[in-house]
DRENDO-1510 file (C-alpha; in Angstrom, 1 decimal, always signed):
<recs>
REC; n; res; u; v; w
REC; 1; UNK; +0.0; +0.0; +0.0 .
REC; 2; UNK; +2.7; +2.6; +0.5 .
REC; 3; UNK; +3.7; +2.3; -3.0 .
REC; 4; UNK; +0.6; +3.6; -4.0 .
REC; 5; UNK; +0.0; +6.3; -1.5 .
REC; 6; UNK; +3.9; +7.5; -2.8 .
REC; 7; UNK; +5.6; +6.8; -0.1 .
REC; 8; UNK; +8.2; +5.1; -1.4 .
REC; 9; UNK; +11.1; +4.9; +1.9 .
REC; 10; UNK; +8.3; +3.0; +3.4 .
REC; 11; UNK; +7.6; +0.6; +0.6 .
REC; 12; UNK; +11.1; +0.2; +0.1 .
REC; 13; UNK; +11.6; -1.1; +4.0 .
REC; 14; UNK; +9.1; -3.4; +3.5 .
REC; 15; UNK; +10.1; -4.6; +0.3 .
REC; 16; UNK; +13.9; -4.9; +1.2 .
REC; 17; UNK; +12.5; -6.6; +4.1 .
REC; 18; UNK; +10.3; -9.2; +1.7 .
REC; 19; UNK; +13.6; -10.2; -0.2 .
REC; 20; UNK; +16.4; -10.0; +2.5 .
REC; 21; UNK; +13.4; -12.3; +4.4 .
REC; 22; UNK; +12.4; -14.3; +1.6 .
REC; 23; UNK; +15.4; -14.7; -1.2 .
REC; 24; UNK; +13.4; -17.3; -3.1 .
REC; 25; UNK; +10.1; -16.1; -1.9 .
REC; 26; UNK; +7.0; -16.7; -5.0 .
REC; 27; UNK; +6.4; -12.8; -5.6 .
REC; 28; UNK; +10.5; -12.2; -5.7 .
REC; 29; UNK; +10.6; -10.7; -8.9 .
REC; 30; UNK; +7.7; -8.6; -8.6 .
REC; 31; UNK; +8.9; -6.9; -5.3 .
REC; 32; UNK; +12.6; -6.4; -7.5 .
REC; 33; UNK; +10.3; -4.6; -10.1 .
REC; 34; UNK; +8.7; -2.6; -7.7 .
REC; 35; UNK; +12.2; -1.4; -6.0 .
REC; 36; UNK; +13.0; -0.8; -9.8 .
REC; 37; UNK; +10.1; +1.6; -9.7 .
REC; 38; UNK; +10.8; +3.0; -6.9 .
REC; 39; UNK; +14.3; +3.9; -7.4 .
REC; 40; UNK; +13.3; +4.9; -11.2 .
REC; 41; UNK; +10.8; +7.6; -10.6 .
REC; 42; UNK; +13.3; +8.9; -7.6 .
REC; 43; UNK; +15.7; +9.2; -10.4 .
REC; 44; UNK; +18.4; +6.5; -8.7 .
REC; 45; UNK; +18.7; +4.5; -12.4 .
REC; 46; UNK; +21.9; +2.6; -11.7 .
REC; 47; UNK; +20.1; +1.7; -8.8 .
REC; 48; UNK; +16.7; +1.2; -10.8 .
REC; 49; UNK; +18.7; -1.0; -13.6 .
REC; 50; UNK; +19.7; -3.3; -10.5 .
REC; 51; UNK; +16.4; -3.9; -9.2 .
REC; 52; UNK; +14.7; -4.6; -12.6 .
REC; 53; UNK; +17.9; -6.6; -13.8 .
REC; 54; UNK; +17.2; -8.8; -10.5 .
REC; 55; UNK; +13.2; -9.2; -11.2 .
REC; 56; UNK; +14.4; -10.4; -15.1 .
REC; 57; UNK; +16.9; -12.5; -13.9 .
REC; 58; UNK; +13.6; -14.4; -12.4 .
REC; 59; UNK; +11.2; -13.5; -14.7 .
REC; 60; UNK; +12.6; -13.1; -18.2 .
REC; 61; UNK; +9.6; -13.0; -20.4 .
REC; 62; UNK; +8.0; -9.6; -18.9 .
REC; 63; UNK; +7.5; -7.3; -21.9 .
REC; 64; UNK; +6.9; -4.2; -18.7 .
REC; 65; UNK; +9.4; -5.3; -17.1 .
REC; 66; UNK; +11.9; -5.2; -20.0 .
REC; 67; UNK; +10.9; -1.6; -21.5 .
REC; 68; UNK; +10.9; -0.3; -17.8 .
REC; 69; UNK; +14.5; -1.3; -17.3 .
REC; 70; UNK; +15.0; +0.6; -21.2 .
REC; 71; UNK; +13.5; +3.8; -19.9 .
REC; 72; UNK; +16.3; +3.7; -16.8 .
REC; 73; UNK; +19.0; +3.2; -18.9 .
REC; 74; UNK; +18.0; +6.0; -21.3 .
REC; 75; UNK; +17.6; +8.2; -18.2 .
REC; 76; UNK; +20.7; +7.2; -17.0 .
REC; 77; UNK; +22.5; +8.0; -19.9 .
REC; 78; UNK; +23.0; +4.3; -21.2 .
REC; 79; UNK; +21.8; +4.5; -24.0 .
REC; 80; UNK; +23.3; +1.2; -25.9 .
REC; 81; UNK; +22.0; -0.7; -23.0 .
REC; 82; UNK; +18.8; +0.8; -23.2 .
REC; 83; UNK; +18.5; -0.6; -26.6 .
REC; 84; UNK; +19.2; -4.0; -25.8 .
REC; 85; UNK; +16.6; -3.5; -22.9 .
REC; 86; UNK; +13.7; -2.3; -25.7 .
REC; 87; UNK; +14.8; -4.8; -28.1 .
REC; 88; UNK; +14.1; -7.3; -25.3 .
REC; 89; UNK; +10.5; -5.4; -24.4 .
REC; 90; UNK; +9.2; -5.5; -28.1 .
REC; 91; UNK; +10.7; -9.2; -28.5 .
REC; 92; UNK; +7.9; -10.8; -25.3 .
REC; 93; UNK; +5.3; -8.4; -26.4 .
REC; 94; UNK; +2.2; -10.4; -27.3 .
REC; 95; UNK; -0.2; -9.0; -30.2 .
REC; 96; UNK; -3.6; -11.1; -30.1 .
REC; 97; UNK; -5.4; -11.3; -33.7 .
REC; 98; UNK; -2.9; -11.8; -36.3 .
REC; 99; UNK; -1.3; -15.0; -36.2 .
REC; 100; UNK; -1.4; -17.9; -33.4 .
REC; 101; UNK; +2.1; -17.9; -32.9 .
REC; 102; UNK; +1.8; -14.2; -31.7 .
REC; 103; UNK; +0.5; -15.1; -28.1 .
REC; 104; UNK; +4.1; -17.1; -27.6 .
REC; 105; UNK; +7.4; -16.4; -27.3 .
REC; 106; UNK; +8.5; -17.5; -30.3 .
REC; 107; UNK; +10.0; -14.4; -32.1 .
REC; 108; UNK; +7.8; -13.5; -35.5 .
REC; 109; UNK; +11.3; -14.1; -37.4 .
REC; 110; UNK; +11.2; -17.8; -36.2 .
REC; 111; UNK; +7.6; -18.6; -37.5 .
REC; 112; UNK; +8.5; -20.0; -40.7 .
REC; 113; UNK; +10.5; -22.8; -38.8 .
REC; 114; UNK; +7.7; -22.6; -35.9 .
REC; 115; UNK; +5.5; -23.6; -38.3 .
REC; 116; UNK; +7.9; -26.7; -39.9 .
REC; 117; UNK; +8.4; -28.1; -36.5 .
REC; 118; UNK; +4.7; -28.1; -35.9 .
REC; 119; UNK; +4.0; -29.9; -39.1 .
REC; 120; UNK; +6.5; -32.7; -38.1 .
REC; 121; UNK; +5.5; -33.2; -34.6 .
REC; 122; UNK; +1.6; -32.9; -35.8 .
REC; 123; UNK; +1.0; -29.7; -33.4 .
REC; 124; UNK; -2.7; -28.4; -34.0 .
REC; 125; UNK; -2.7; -24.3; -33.6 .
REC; 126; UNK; -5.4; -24.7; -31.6 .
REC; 127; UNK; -3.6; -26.4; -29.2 .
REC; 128; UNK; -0.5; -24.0; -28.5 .
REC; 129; UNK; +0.8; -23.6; -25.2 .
REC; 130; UNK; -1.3; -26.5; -23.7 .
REC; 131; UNK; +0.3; -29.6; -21.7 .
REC; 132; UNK; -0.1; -32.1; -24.5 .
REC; 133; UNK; +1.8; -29.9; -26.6 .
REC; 134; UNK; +4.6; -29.1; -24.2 .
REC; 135; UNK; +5.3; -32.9; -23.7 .
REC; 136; UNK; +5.3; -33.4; -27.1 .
REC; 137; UNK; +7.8; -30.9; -28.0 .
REC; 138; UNK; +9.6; -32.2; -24.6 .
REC; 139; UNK; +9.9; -35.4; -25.9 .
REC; 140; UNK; +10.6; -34.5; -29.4 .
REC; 141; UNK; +14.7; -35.7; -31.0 .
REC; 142; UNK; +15.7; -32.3; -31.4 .
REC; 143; UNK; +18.8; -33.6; -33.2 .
REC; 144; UNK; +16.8; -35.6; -35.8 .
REC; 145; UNK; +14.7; -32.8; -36.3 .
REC; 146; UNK; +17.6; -30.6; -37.5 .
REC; 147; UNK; +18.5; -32.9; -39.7 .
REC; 148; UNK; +15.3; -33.6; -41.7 .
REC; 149; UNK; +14.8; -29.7; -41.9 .
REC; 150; UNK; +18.4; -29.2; -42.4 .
REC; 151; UNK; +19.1; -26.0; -40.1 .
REC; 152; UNK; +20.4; -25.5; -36.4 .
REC; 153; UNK; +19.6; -27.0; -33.6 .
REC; 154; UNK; +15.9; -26.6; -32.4 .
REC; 155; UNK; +15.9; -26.1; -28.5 .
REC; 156; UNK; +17.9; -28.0; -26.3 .
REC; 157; UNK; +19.6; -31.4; -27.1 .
REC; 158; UNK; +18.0; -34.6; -26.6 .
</recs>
C-alpha cells in the first residue's frame, strides 16, 4: 500500500524486508520490479537497472518489465544498453489477432520454422501452449529434427 500512496522509503523497508526475508520467496521478482520503480521515478537509475535486472533475472519474459529497465537506462544516460533492454521489451510483447504464434514467445522471425516443426510433430494451432503440446515438444529428438529440416539446432539437445 505505500507504494501507491507515494511513499516510497516505506515501501522500500518493506520490500527490502520481503527479499532480504524471503530470497526465493514466490512474488520475488515482482517486489525487485517494484524497488526498480521505486528507485526509477526517484531518479536512482543505476540503482533502478539493479532492481529490474534482479526481477528479469527471475522472470525473463515480462515485456513491462523489459521496456521499464529501457527507460532507466535511457535516463541514465545508457543508452546502448537501453537498446538492448527495448529490443528485449518488443521481443515478449504479445499481439492477439494476427497469427497464433503471436500469443508465444517464439519471435515473429522464427515462424516460418515454428510452423515446420509443428508440421512434423503434428501440433494443432489450436492447441498451443497447452500440456499435450509441451510434452510433445519435450519429448521431441531435437537432433533428428535438425536434420530432416536441415538448419540449427531446435531447443535444447535430446
Amino acid at each position: 500500500a505505500y507504494f501507491y500512496l507515494d511513499n516510497y522509503s516505506e515501501a522500500l523497508k518493506m520490500f527490502e524486508q520481503y527479499v532480504n526475508g524471503l530470497p526465493n520467496g514466490e512474488r520475488y521478482a515482482t517486489v525487485y520490479f517494484f524497488i526498480g520503480e521505486i528507485y526509477r521515478l526517484t531518479r536512482r537509475y543505476q540503482h533502478a537497472d539493479i532492481a529490474y535486472s534482479m526481477a528479469l533475472k527471475k522472470e525473463p519474459g515480462v515485456s513491462l518489465w523489459w521496456y521499464r529497465l529501457g527507460r532507466a537506462r535511457e535516463d541514465g544516460g545508457d543508452k546502448a544498453g537501453a537498446k538492448k533492454a527495448y529490443e528485449q521489451a518488443i521481443g515478449f510483447l504479445r499481439i492477439s489477432g494476427f497469427d497464433p504464434l503471436d500469443q508465444t514467445a517464439i519471435h515473429p522471425e522464427s515462424y516460418a520454422k515454428a510452423y515446420l516443426v509443428m508440421k512434423e510433430l503434428e501440433i494443432e494451432e489450436n492447441k498451443l501452449g497447452s500440456e499435450e503440446v509441451i510434452n510433445k515438444v519435450k519429448a521431441a529428438n531435437k537432433l533428428a529434427l535438425k536434420e530432416k529440416l536441415a538448419w540449427g539446432i531446435v531447443g535444447a539437445q535430446s
